[in-house]
N, C-alpha and C positions, 0 to 999 in steps of 0.2 A: 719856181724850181731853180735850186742854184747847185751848181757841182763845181767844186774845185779840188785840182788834181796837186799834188805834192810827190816828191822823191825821185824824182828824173834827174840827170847829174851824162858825167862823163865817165867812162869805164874801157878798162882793157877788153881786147875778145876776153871769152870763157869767164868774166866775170858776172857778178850777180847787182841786182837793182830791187827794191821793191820798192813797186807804185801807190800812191795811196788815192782815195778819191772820197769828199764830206759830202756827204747831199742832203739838202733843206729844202724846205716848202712843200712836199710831196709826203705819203705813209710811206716811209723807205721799204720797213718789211713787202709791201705787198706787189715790187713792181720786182719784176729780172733787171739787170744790170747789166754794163758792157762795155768792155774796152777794146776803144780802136786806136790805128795808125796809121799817119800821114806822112812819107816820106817826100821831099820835093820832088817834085813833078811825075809824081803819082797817084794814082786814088786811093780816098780810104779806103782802108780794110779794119774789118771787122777781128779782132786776137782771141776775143774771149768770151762767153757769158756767162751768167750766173744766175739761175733761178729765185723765186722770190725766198725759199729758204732754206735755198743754199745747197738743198741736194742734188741737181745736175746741173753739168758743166757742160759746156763746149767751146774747142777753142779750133784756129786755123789750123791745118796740118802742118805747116811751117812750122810753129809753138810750140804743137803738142812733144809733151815730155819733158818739156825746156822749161814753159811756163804753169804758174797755177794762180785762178781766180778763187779770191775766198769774200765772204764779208761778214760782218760783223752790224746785226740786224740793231742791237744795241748802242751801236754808235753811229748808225745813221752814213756808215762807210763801207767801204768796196776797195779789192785790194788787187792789186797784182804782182808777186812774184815773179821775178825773170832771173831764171840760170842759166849759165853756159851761154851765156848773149854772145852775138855773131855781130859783125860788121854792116851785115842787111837788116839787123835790127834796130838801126838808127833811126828815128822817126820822133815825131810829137806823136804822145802817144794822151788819148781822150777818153774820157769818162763820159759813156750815157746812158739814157733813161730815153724812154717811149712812154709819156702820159699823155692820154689823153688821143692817143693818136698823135702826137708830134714828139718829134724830134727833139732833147735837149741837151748840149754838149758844154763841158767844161770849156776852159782856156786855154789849156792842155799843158804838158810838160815836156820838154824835150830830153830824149833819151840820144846818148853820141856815144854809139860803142867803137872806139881808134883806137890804134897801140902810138 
């Protein structure tokens, strides 16, 4: 299983980002999907997930209406939109997947929302 995340950058508040995440070694279509966030000296949390195709969502109440999880069963990818980013939305933000019963997490991207 490999997950690597792209599109994390630096951004003003109220602007937007979207995340990207590749996943291999795995049938993508048939697993849910998930993006979390690691702020220093915090715990992860869980942003978003995504069903195996694609029709329910759930994201943290924090997110919700800010963010939108989609993917793209065709390409083997998972995405995340972020609008209206906030300053507490600053974190490396990670791509996973549960096969198998475990745990697999990209490398992550760091998102830095500052003025």
């Amino acid at each position: 299983v490999h997950l690597v995340e792209s599109g994390g950058g630096l951004v003003q508040p109220g602007g937007s980002l979207r995340l990207s995440c590749a996943a291999s070694g795995f049938t993508f279509s048939s697993y849910y999907m998930s993006w979390y966030r690691q702020a220093p000296g915090k715990e992860r949390e869980l942003v978003a997930q995504i069903s195996s195709g694609g029709g329910n969502t759930n994201y943290a109440s924090s997110v919700k209406g800010r963010f939108t999880i989609s993917r793209d069963n065709a390409k083997n990818s998972v995405y995340l939109q972020m609008n209206s980013l906030k300053p507490e939305d600053t974190a490396v933000y990670l791509c996973n997947v549960c096969y198998w019963a475990q745990d697999y997490w990209g490398q992550g991207t760091q998102v830095t929302v500052s003025s």
